[in-house]
N, C-alpha and C positions, 0 to 999 in steps of 0.2 A: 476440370480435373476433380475427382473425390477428394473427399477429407481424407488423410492419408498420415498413421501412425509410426514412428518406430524409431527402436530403443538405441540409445549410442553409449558411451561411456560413462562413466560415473554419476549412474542413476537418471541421464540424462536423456528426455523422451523430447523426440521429434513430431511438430503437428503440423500437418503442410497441409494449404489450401493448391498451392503451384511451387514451382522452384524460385520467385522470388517472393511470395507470402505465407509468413511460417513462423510460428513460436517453439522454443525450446523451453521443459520445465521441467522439477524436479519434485517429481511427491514425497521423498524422503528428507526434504530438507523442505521442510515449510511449506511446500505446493509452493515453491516458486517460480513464479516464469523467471527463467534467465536470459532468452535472448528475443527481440521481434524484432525480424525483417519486415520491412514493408515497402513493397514494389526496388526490391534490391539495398536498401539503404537500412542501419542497422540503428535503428531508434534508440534502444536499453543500453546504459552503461553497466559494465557488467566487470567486475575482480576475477578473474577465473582464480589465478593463484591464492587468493583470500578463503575462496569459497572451498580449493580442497586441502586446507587447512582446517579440520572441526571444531581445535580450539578457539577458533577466531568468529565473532557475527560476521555475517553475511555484507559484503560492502555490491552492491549491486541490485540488477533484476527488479521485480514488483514483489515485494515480503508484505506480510500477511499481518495485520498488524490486532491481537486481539487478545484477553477482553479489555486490554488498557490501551490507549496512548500515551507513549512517553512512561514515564515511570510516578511512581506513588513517593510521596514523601513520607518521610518515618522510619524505624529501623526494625519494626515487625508487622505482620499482617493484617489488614485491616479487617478479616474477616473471623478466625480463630487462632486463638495463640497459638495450637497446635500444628496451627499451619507454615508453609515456609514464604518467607515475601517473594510477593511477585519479581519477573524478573521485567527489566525495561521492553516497554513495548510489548509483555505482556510474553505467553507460550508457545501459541501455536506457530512464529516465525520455525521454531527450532525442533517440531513436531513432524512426526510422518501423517500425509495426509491420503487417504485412499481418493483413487480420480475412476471415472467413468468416460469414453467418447461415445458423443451422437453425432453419427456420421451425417444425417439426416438434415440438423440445423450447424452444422461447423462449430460443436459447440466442446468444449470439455466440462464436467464436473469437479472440484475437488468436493473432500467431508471430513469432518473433523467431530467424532464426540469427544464425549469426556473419558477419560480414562484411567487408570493408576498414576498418572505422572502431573494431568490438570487437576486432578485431587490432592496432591501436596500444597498448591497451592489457591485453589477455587472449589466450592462446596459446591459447587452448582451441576445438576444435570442439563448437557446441552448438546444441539447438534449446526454445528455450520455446515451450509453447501452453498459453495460458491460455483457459479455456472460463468462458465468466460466462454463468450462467441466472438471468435475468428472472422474479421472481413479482409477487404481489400485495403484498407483506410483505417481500420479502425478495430477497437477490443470493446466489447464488452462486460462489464461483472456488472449480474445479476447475483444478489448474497441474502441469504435467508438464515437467520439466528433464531432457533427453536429453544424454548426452556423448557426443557422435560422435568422440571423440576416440581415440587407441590408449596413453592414460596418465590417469593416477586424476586430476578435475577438482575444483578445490574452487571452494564457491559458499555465497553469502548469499543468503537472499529473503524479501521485502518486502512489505507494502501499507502505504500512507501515506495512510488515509482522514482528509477534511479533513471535521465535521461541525458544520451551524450550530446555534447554541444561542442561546437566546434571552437569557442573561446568567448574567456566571461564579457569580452568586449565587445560581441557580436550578438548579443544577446538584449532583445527588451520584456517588458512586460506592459503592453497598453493601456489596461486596465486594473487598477487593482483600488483597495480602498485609503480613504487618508491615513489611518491610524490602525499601526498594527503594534500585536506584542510582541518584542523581543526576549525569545525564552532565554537567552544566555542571564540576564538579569531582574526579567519580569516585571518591565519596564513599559511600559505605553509611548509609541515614538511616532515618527516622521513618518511611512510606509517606503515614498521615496528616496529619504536620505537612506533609508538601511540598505534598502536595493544596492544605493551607488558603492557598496561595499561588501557587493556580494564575490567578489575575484579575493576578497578577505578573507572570507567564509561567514555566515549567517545562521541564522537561525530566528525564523519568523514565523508567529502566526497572526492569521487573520480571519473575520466571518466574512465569506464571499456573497455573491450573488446565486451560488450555483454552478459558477461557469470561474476558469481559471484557463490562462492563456499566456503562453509567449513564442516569442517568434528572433528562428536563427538566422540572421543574415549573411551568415557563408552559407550555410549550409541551403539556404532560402526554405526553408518548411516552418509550419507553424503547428503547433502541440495546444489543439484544446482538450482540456479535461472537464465535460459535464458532471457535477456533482451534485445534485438537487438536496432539499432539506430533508432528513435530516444529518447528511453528509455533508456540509457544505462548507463546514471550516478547511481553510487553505494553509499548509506550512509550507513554508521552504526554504531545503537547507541546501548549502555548499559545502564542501571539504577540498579547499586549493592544495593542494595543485590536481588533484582528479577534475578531468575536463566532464564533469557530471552536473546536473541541477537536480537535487530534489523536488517536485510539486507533490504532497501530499493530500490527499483529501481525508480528513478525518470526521467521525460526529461530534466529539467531545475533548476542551483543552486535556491538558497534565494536571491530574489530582481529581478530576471528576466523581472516581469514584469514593472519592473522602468528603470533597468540598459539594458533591450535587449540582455544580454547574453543567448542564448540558447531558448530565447522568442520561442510559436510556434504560429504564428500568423494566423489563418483558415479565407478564402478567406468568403466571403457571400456565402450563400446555397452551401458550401463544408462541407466536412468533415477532421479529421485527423483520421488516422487507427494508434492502438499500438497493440503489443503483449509481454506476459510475461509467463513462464511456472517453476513450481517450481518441481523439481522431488526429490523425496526419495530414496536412495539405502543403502541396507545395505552391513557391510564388514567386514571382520575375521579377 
């Protein structure tokens, strides 16, 4: 079957590889995917009533996370007084982003430059184009950050996959490393102790391998997220009672663009290339 478009209700657009492989997203609220079927089963934890609320962020879907992670410390801009502080997580979650389909490669584009509204808070000339290809199994972003700027740009980037699970108890992670931060108090800890309190709620980062994994034993599937360098820092949050996990892939901690840890700073008329691939598989 074609790659196959079309538009539903509030702003909500339909990508269907077949009737049961298929993403819903929205270009007016951040380019957010909001829903992935895959082989019938519905991957993405997703708020609908949150989401058409506008006063409220986004509790769901894959958000868009750039040019910060997390938020800046301080109580004005780090770039121009004149400017307005950044908002957490940065702008474009809360932006309209123009998409493209290529029916060709089962692929969508989103794009994001700069505009009257990232100039309140970012001097920068810039353009994102996130490419996300559709399989049977699995999602691609291919993400390309251009500075059209005539001076060096620094930027954070982000995905904020929300994933359902069918309960914190059913839930592991095989691999992960010994020692992560816990952002709640920026604190260096256990990796495993904090896990065993993730049905609490959490909030973790860690530098991975590239590769981040866990696996639902009701549901029997397991979620790898490939993130290679220089994407490879892993977060992950809960908010109990939502049956959701966060895994985040990010380039750079909170405050990067103050403290310079991990900063990506893009030369004039460069770019930076990322990639991220999340795959589905299930098991007996």
């Amino acid at each position: 079957m074609p790659l196959h478009l079309k538009k539903e209700n509030e702003g909500i657009y339909i990508l269907q590889l077949d009737d049961t492989n298929y993403i819903e997203f929205c270009p007016d609220r951040g380019g957010l995917i909001t829903k992935w079927i895959c082989n019938s089963e519905s991957i993405l934890y997703f708020d609908k009533k949150r989401f058409l609320d506008k006063g409220k962020s986004v509790r769901g879907g894959i958000p868009i996370l750039f040019p910060i992670c997390g938020s800046l410390s301080g109580p004005n801009s780090i770039f121009n007084e004149d400017l307005e502080l950044m908002p957490q997580h940065g702008f474009a979650r809360d932006l309209k982003w123009e998409h493209v389909i290529n029916i060709q490669n089962n692929s969508l584009n989103f794009f994001l430059v700069d505009n009257s509204t990232t100039k309140k808070y970012y001097p920068y000339k810039f353009e994102v184009d996130i490419r996300v290809t559709l399989g049977i199994n699995k999602l691609d972003f291919e993400i390309i950050i251009t500075n059209k700027s005539n001076t060096c740009m620094p930027i954070n980037f982000g995905l904020h996959p929300y994933f359902n699970i069918s309960s914190f108890n059913n839930i592991i992670f095989p691999n992960f490393p010994k020692i992560c931060q816990n952002q709640t108090n920026n604190t260096l800890v256990n990796t495993g102790d904090l896990l065993k309190n993730i049905h609490q709620g959490i909030d973790l980062l860690m530098y991975s391998p590239g590769e981040s994994l866990f696996r639902d034993y009701e549901f029997k599937r397991e979620i790898l997220i490939s993130h290679p360098y220089p994407f490879d820092i892993n977060v992950i949050w809960s908010d109990p009672p939502r049956k959701m996990i966060c895994i985040e892939p990010w380039t750079s901690p909170r405050n990067s663009l103050l403290d310079g840890i991990r900063r990506i700073d893009i030369a004039p008329c460069s770019s930076q290339r990322l990639f991220t691939s999340i795959k589905v598989k299930k098991f007996e």
